[in-house]
C-alpha positions in Angstrom: 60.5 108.1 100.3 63.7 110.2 101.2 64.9 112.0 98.4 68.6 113.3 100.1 70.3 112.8 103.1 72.5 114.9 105.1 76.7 113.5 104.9 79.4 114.4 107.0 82.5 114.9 105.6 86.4 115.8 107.3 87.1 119.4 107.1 90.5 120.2 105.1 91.4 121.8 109.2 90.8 118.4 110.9 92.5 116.6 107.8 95.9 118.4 108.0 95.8 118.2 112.5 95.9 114.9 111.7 98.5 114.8 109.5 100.6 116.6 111.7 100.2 114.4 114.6 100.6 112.0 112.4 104.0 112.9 111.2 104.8 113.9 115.4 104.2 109.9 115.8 106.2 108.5 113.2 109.0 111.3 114.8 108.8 109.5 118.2 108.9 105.8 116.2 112.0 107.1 114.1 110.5 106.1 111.0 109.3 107.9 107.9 106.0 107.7 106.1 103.4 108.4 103.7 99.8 109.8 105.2 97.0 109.9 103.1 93.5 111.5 104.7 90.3 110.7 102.3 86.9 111.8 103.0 83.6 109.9 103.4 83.4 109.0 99.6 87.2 108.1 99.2 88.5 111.0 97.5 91.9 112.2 98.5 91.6 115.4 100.9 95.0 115.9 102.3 98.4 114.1 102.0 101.8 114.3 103.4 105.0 112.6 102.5 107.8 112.5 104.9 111.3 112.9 104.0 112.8 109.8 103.2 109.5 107.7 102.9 109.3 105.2 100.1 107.8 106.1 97.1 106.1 102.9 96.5 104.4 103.6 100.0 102.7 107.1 98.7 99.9 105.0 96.5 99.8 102.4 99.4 98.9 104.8 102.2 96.3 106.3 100.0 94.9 102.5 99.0 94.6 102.1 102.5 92.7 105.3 103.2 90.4 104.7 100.3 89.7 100.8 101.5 88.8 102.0 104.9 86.6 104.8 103.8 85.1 102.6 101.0 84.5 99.6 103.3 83.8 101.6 106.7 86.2 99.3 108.5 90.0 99.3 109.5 92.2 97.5 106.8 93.6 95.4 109.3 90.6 93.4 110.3 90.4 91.9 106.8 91.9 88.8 107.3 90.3 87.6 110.0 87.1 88.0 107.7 88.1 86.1 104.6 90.7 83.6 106.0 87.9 80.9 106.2 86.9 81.4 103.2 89.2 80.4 100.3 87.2 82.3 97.3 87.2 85.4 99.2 91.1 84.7 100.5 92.4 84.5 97.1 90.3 86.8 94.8 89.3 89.9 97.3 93.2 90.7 97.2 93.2 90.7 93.8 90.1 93.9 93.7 91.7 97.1 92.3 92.5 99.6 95.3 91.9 97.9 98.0 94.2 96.9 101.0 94.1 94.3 103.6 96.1 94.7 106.0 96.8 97.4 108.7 97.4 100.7 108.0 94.1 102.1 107.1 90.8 103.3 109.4 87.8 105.1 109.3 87.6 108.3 110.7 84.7 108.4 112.8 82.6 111.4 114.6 79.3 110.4 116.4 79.0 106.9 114.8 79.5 108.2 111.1 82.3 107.6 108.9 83.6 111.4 108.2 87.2 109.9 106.8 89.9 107.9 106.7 93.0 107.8 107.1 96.4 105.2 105.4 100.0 105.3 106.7 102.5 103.3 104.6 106.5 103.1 105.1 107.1 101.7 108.2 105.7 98.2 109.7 102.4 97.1 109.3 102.6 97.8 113.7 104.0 101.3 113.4 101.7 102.2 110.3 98.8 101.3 112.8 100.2 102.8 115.7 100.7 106.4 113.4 97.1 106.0 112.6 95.6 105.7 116.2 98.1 108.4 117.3 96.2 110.9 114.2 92.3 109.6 115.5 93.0 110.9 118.6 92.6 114.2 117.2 89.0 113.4 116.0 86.5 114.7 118.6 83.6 112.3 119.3 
């Protein structure tokens, strides 16, 4: 029986490269947002809110950084999952926390889940887009 195992977790360095080419991003799109980057367990690590960003967005981005880190998958694939599935379509929304829809992925370095990263202000496209943008920092 193991009694520990080794976890990765994104350095404060990584965290805030991200957020920077984050912010570049959402530049080039003309919008402003919130950025929150978690690490493996969910915990905030490093934030940035953009001038002009809605306030209500600053607890969304990091809801969508903690669902992806907490559930290992992007926040935007969630619907597809429960839409068959009326139980799960109207009582999963209701979990404190979580987000389900796009905005929010893992961060991911040799198949492990290091991260994660939520954008909130713009459109649910441009919030995604701001995401991929950050990942491709991440070296695999």
């Amino acid at each position: 029986m193991e009694q520990f195992r080794v976890v990765k977790s994104i350095t404060l360095e990584l965290a805030e490269a991200m957020l920077d080419q984050a912010v570049t991003k959402a530049r080039e799109l003309g919008v402003s947002v919130n950025i929150a980057i978690m690490d493996e367990a969910g915990n905030l690590k490093s934030f940035r809110r953009m001038d002009g960003a809605p306030l209500l967005s600053i607890g969304i981005a990091q809801r969508k950084a903690y669902s992806a880190a907490a559930f290992r998958i992007p926040t935007g694939d969630w619907y597809d999952l429960i839409k068959e599935n009326p139980r799960l379509l109207h009582g999963i929304p209701h979990t404190p926390d979580l987000a389900i829809f796009g905005g929010g992925f893992p961060i991911k370095v040799e198949g492990e889940v290091i991260g994660a990263i939520g954008v909130s202000g713009a459109s649910e496209e441009q919030d995604e887009e701001i995401c991929r943008a950050a990942l491709e920092v991440v070296k695999n």
